[in-house]
N, C-alpha and C positions, 0 to 999 in steps of 0.2 A: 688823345695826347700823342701817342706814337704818329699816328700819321701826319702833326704838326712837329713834330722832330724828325719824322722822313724828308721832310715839304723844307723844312730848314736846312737843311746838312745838303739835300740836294740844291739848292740854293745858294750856298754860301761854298759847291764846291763849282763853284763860273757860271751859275746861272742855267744848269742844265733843265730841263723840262721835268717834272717829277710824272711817271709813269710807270705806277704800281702794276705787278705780274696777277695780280687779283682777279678771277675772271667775271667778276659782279664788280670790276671798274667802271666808270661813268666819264671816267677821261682817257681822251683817245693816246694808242699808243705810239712811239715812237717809231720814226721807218721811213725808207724812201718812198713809199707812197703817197706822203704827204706835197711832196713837189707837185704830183699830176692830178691828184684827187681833192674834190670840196665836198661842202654840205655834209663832214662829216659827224656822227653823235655815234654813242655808243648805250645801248640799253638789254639788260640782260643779259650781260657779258657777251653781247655778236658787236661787232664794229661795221657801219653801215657808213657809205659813203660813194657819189660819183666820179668816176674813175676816167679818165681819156683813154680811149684806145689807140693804137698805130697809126691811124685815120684822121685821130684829135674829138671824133664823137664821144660825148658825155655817158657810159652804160653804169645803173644803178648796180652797184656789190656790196657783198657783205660777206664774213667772216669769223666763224664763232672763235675768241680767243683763246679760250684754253687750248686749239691747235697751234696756237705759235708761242705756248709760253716760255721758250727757250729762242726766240728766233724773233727779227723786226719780222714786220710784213711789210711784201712789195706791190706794185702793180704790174700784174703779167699783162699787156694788153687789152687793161678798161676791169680786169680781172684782180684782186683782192687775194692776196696770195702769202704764205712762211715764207721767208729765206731771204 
């Protein structure tokens, strides 16, 4: 019930992505990495995803979230990175 009144409110406040701080989330979180990076899922709270490097080659990364749960994460360079 709570997580369909999170899923609502964040919804009905412009439509933002709902992306709980939970580290046993299943949906990936919100960040500039999502521009450069695909194939992402998330299981067992690490977030796993192909990333571009400076080059544009595809390097497979991942990132256990409970390191960034104050923080988007970015891509450093095909790299899965806080900040």
């Amino acid at each position: 019930m709570l997580t369909m009144l999170a899923l609502a409110t964040a919804l009905s406040a412009g439509g933002q992505e709902y992306a709980p701080r939970d580290p046993e989330q299943r949906v990936s979180p919100r960040g500039s990495w999502q521009r450069s990076c695909s194939g992402d899922y998330v299981h067992r709270g690490r977030l796993y995803a192909d990333c571009r490097d400076m080059r544009g080659n595809l390097r497979g990364s991942s990132i256990d979230l409970r390191q960034c749960a104050d923080h988007e994460i970015a891509n450093n360079n095909g790299l899965l990175v806080c900040g």
